[in-house]
N, C-alpha and C positions, 0 to 999 in steps of 0.2 A: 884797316878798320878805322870810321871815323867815329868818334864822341865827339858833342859839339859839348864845350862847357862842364867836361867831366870831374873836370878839378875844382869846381867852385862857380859861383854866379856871374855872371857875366856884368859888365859897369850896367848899371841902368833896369836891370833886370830885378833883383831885388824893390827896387823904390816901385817896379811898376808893379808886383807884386801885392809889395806892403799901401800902395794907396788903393789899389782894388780893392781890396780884402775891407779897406776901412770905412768903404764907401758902402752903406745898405742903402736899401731901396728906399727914395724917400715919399712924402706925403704923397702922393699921385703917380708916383713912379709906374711904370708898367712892368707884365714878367718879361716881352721886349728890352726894356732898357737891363732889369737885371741879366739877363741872359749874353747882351752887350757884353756887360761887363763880367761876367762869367768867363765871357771866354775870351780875354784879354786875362786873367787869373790865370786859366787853363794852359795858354799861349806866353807867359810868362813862366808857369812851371815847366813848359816841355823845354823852351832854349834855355832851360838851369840845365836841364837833364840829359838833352841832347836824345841821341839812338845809341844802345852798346848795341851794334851789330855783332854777329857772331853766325855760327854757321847753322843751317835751316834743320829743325826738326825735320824728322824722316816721313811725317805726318805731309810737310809740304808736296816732297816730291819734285825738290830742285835741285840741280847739278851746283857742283862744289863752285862755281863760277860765280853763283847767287849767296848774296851772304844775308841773314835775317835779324830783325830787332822787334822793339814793341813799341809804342807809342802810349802814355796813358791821357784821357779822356772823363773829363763829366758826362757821369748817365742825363743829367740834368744840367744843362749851362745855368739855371736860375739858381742854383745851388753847388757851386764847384767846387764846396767844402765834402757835399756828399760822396755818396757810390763811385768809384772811380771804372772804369773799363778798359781793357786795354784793345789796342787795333796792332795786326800782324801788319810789318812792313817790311818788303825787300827791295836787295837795291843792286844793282852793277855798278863800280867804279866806272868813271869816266877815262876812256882808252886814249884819248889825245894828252898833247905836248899843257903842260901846265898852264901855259902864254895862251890856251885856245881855251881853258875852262871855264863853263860858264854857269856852273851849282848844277842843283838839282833838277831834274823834269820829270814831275810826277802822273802817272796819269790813271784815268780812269774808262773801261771801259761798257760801265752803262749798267741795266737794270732797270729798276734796283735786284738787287741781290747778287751779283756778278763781282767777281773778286779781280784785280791784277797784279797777284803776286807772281803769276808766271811774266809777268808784261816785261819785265828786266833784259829777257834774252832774245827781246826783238831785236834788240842792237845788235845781233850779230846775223842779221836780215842783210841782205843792202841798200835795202831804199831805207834804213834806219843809221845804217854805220855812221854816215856823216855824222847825225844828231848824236851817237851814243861815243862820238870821239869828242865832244865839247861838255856833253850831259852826263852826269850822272845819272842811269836810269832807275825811275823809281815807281815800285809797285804795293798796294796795300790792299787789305780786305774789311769793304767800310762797316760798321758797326751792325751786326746781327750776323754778320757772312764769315763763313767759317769756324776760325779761332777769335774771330773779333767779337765775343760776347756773343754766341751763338742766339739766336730764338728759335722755337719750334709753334709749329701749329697743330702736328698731327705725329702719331708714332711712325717716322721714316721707317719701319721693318715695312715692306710692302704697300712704300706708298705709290712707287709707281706701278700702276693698273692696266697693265695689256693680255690681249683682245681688248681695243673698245669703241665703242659708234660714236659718231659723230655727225646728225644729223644738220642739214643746213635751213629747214625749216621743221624746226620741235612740234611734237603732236603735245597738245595740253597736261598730255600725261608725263611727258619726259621732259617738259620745263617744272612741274609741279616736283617732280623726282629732283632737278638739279638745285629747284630750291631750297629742299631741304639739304643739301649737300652743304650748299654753300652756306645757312646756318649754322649747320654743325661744324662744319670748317671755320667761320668768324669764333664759336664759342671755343673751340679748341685753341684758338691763338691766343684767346682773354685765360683761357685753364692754365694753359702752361709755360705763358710768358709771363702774368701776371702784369702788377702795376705799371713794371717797368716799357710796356709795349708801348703805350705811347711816347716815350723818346726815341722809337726809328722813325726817325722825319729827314724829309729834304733840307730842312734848314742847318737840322744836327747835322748831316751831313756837311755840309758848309762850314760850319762851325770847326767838325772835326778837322776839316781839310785847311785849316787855318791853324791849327795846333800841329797838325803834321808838319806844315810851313816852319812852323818858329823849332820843330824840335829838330828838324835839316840842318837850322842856322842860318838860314835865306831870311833876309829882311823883305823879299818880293819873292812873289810864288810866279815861280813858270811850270804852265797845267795846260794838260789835254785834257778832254773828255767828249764821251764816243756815247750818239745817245740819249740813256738818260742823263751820262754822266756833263753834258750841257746844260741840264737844267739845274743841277744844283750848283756848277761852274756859272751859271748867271746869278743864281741866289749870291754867290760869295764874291762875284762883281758890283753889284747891288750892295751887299752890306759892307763888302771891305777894299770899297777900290782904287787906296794906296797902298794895299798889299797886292798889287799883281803886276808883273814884271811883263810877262807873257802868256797870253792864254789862246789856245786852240780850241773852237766849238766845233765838230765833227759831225754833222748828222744831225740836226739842232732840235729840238722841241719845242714846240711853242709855248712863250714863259706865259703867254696871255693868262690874266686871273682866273677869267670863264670858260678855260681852257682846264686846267687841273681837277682831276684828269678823267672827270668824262666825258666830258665834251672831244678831248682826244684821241679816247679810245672810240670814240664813233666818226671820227675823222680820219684815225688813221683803218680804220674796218671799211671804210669809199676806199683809201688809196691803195687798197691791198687789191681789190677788184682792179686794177688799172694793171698793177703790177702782175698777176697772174695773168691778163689777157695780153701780157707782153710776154709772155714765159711762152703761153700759147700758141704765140703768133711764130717766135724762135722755133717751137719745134715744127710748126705745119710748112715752115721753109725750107726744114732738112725733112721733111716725109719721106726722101728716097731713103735717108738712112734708120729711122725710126720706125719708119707705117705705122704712125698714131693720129694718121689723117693730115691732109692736104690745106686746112683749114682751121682756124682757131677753135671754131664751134666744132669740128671732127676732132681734135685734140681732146677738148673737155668731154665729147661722148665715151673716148677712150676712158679716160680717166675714171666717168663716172661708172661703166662697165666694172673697170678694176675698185669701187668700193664697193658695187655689190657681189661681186665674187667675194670678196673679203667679209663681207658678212655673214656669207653664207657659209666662209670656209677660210678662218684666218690662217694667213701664210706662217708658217713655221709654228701655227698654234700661239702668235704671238702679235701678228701684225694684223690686224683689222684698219674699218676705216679710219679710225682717231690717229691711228697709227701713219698710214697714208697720208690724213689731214698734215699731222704734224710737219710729217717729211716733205711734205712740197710745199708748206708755208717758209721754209725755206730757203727752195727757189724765189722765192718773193722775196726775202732776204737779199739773197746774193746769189748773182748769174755764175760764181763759180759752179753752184751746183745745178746747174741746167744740164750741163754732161750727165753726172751721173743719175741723176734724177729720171731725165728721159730715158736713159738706157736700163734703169731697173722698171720703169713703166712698160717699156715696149719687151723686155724681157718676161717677165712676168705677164704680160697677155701674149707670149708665145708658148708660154709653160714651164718657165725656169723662175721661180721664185726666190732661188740663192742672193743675189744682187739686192732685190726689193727688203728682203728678211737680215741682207749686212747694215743698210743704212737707217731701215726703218723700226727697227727691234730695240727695242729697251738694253740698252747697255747693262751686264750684269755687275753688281755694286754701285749703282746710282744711283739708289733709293733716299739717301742719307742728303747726298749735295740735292738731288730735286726738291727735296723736302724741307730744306732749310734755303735754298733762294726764291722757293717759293714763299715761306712764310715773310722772309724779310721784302720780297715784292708785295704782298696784301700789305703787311704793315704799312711801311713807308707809302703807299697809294692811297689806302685807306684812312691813314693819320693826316694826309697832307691839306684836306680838304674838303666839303660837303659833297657828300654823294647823294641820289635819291635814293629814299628808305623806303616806298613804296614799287613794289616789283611792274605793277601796272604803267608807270613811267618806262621803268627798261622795256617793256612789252611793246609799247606801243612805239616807241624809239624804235628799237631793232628789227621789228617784223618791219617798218615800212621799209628801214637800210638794205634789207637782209632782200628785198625782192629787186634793190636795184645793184646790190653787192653781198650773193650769196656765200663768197667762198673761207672768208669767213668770219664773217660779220658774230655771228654766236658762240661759234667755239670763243669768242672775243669776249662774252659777255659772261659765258661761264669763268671764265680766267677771273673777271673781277666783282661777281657777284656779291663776292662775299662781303664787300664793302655796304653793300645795304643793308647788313647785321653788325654793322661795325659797332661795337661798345665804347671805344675811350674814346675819348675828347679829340675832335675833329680841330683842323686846323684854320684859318684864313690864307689864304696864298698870298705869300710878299708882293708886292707890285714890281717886277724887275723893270728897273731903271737907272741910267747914268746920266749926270748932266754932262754937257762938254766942257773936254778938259779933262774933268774929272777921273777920267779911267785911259788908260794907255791904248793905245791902236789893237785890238784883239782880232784874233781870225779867225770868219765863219765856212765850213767847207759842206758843202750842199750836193748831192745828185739831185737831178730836176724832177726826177719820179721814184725817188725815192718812197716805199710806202711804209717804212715804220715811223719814220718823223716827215712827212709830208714835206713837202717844197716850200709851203706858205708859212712855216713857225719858222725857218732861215732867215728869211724874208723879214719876220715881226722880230726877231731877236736882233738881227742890224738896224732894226728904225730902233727899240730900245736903250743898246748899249751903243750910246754915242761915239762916233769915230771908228764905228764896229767896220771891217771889210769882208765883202761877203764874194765865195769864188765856188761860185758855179759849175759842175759836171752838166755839159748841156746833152740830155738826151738821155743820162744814164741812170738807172737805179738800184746800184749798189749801196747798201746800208753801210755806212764808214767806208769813207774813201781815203782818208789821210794814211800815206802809207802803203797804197796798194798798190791799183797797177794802173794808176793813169801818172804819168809822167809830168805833166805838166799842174797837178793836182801836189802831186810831189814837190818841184820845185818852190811852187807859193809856201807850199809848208816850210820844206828847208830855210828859204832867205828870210821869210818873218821868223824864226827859230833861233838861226846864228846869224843873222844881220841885222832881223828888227828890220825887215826893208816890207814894205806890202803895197800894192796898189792905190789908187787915191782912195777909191772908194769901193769898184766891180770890177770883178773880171771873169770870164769864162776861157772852159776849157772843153774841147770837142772831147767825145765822149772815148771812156778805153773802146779794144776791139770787143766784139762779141764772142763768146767760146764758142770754138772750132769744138765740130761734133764730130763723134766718134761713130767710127762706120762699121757695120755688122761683121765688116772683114776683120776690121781690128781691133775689136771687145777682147779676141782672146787672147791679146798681148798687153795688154793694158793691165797699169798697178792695180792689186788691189781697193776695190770701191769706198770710198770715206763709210763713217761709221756715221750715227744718228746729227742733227743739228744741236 
């Protein structure tokens, strides 16, 4: 077990302390500059403090291997005298020879509202062992998610709602229905979070992830993030970019200002149409093993078949179209689930809805985790920036998306309506940006059709962060690739990780293999089907 500084202040730590603290805001000063200095206060309390690790509440549901601590946190950086909050952190010791150690590697896997305290025991992955023989792996849950200062929007008993429709062009009447939804969904986050709701921001996040830094004992922060979790990894390149050692951007977002975030979400609602008609096209190549049609357009007839049986007759009394939607937005996600995906579809339109009703059913006890990463996703989207507050803008936006990228352009906009009732104080979006020099060699890793972070924010986040290197999956559209199954995707990771070695500036990498489809003969020997996304 490590404590950094558990006996006393560290040289220098105190002074930086005591001149923060004495420094107020002066005549023109901004809450920007206090917040600055906030959280250097913050970031000098934590390396006094250090992490007493110790072993994971049962709450976690981590093996003895994983050891747990807290980190504490200003609810407010403008104020680091005030409210304090803690963040849950865990970590795996580093398994190599002492002569190989190279601190901490923190990471984050996206959102918002996505925790990585399980993220420790990828190291005993194998495309992570190298990293987790040099690193200490490290996992937290960022402020509103989980134990880290929970929020709520809505009573989790039954918040997740199956049976439910999903239609991809709304009749007047069931857009007017989900507006009031999503009203009442904005008021419930202002009821029961109170004041405090607007400090879940991307920037706090940053912030946070800066105090996590110093309470390690790292004088430079080496960070993943998978995701969303690049866009507040460019926020804290941007604000703090002689604290980073090493940074990974995985899946990147586009930091652009007129990008956050809805400009995004209707960007990334086109490239999901792209990505599905790829899903599409996979299965009308194995037709002989599926018969969901010959043809991308015969695939989606299939499909669309299987939502209106589902409406007329949800599978298991639980799985309707919303349901469906859910599960093959998915697919769009990640080609691991093209297997099963297409084998509960073609199942299920031969009369066995077992397979479609394993992956597509509301997992029982997830009412609580839905409920609370959803709230902390509206928060943090809805505090980070202007949204339109008039529904006639979303209206007129989406229907015209929604006829050239139906699949799911509106379930998209239901996700974030609520931000046009949003009550607390909206944000401005940082400008991300590094001069050169300024920031150390960072690395960007990109699938080329990737549709939850488009190709093109990869792209705009290497022209921002100077000296950025940016490494291509050409062809592929997997959502996080660092780590998975492209080998050569891997490698780039590895040598910038324990070597600091990266390309000058691009490089590509041919895409992994496609999944190998599972043939009618051999469904009945195959593992059991994964569970929901």
């Amino acid at each position: 077990m490590r404590a950094a500084a558990k006996y006393g202040v560290p040289v220098g730590v105190g002074s930086l302390i005591a001149t923060a603290l004495a420094v107020a805001p002066a005549g023109g000063a901004t809450v920007a500059d206090a917040e600055s200095r906030g959280t250097a206060v913050a970031a000098g309390r934590a390396a006094a403090a250090g992490i007493d690790f110790g072993v994971c509440p049962a709450v976690e549901r981590l093996p003895a291997s994983v050891s747990c601590g807290t980190v504490t946190v200003p609810l407010d950086y403008a104020d680091p005298s005030g409210r304090q909050i803690r963040l849950t952190v865990s970590r795996i010791r580093a398994t190599g020879e002492p002569a190989d150690y190279q601190g901490a590697f923190v990471y984050n896997p996206g959102g918002p509202g996505a925790s990585s305290m399980y993220f420790p025991l990828a190291g005993q992955l194998p495309e992570w062992e190298r990293i987790a023989r040099a690193y200490d792996i490290v996992g937290y849950a960022p402020r509103g998610v989980g134990r880290s200062a929970p929020i709520s929007c809505a009573d989790p008993k039954g918040f997740v709602k199956a049976p439910t429709l999903a239609p991809t062009h709304p009749t007047t009447a069931e857009k007017a229905a989900r507006i009031e939804e999503a009203r009442a969904y904005a008021e419930g986050c202002a009821r029961r979070s109170g004041p405090a709701l607007r400090h879940y921001t991307s920037l706090n996040n940053a912030r946070d992830l800066d105090v996590l830094r110093a309470a390690l004992g790292e004088e430079r922060l080496t960070f993943m993030g998978a995701s969303y979790g690049t866009y507040f990894g460019a926020l804290y390149a941007t604000l703090f970019p002689s604290h980073v050692r090493r940074m990974v951007f995985d899946s990147a977002v586009n930091p652009a200002r007129d990008k956050i975030w809805y400009r995004s979400n209707l960007d990334q609602s086109l490239a999901f149409e792209g990505r599905w008609a790829d899903f599409r096209a996979w299965v009308a190549k194995h037709d002989g093993t599926y018969g969901l049609g010959a043809t991308p357009e015969a695939v989606a007839g299939s499909f669309e078949e299987a939502r209106v049986r589902l409406a007329a007759r949800p599978a298991g009394g639980k799985v309707g179209p919303g349901q469906l939607q859910s599960a093959f937005l998915g697919a769009a996600y990640y080609d691991d689930y093209w297997v099963p995906r297409a084998t509960a579809l073609s199942e299920y339109l031969r009369g066995n809805e077992k397979p479609l009703i394993a992956q597509a059913a509301p997992r029982p006890g997830s009412d609580a985790g839905a409920e609370n990463g959803t709230a902390v996703y509206t928060a943090v989207e809805c505090n980070d920036a202007p949204w339109p507050t008039d529904f006639a803008v979303w209206d007129r936006d989406n229907t015209a998306l929604a006829r050239r990228a139906p699949f799911e352009t509106w379930d998209n906009v239901w996700m974030n309506l609520p931000c046009a009732f949003w009550t607390a104080p909206r944000q401005a979006p940082l400008e991300v940006r590094t001069k050169r020099g300024a920031l150390p060699p960072v690395l960007i890793l990109a699938a080329e059709r990737d549709a939850a972070t488009p190709y093109a924010g990869a792209r705009e986040l290497a022209r921002r962060l100077k000296g950025a290197v940016l490494i291509t999956e050409e062809g592929a559209g997997t959502h996080g690739i660092g780590g998975g199954g492209n080998d050569c995707v891997n490698a780039h990771m590895e040598n910038y990780l324990l070597r600091g070695e990266t390309p000058v500036r691009r490089a590509s990498c041919a895409p992994h293999p496609e999944p190998d489809p599972v043939s009618l003969e051999r469904r009945s020997v195959q593992p059991k089907l994964p569970n929901t996304v």
